[in-house]
VOPAGU-2260 file (C-alpha; in pm, 1 decimal, decimal comma):
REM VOPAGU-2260
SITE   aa  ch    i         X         Y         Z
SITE  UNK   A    0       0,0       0,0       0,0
SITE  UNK   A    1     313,1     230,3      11,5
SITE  UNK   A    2     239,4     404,6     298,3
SITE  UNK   A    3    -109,5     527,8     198,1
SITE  UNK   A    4    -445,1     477,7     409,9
SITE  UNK   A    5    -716,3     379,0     154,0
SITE  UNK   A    6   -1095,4     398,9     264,1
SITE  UNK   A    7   -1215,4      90,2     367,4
SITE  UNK   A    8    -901,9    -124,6     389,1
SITE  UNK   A    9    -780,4    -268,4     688,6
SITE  UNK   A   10    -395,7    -396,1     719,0
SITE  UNK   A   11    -342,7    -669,5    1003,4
SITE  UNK   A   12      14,2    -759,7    1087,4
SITE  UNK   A   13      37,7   -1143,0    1171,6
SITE  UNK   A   14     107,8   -1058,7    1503,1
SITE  UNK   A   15    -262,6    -955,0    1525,3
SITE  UNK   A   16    -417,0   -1302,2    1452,8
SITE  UNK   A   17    -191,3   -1572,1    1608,5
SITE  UNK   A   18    -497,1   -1778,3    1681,4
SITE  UNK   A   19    -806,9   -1876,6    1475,5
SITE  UNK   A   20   -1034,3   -1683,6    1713,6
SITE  UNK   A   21    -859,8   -1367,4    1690,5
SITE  UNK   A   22    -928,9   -1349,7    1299,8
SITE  UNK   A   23   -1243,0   -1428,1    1405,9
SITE  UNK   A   24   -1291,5   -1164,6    1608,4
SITE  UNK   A   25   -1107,4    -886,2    1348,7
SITE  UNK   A   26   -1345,1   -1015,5    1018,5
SITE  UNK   A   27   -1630,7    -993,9    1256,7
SITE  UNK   A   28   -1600,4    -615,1    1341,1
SITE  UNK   A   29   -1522,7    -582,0     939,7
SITE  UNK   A   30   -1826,5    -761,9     808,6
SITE  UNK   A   31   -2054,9    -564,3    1078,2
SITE  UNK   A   32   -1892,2    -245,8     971,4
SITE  UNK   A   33   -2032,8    -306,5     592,5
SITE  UNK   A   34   -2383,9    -404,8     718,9
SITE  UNK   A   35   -2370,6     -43,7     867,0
SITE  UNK   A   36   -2229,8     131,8     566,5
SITE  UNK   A   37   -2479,3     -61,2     365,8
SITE  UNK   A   38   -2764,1      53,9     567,0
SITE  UNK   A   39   -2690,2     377,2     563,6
SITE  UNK   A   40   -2579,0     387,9     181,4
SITE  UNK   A   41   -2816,9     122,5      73,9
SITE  UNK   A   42   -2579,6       3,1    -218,6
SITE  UNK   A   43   -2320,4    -174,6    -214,7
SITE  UNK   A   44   -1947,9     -41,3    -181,4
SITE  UNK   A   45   -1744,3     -21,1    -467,0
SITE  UNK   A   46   -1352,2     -72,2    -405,3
């Protein structure tokens, strides 16, 4: 990513999901985060 921040994106270093649970955890807040955004947008994100 070069050092940018995109919109949207989330970078996880693989000290952040040593164990199964903790991925679960981190693609649980993500996929929550697009039921909001689609809510609110009511379309789908485009990347």
């Amino acid at each position: 990513m070069k050092g940018k921040e995109y919109k949207g994106y989330c970078c996880i270093n693989p000290e952040g999901f040593k164990h199964r649970k903790d991925l679960d955890y981190i693609l649980k807040i993500c996929l929550d985060y697009n039921k909001v955004l689609l809510t609110k947008n009511r379309k789908v994100p485009t990347l």
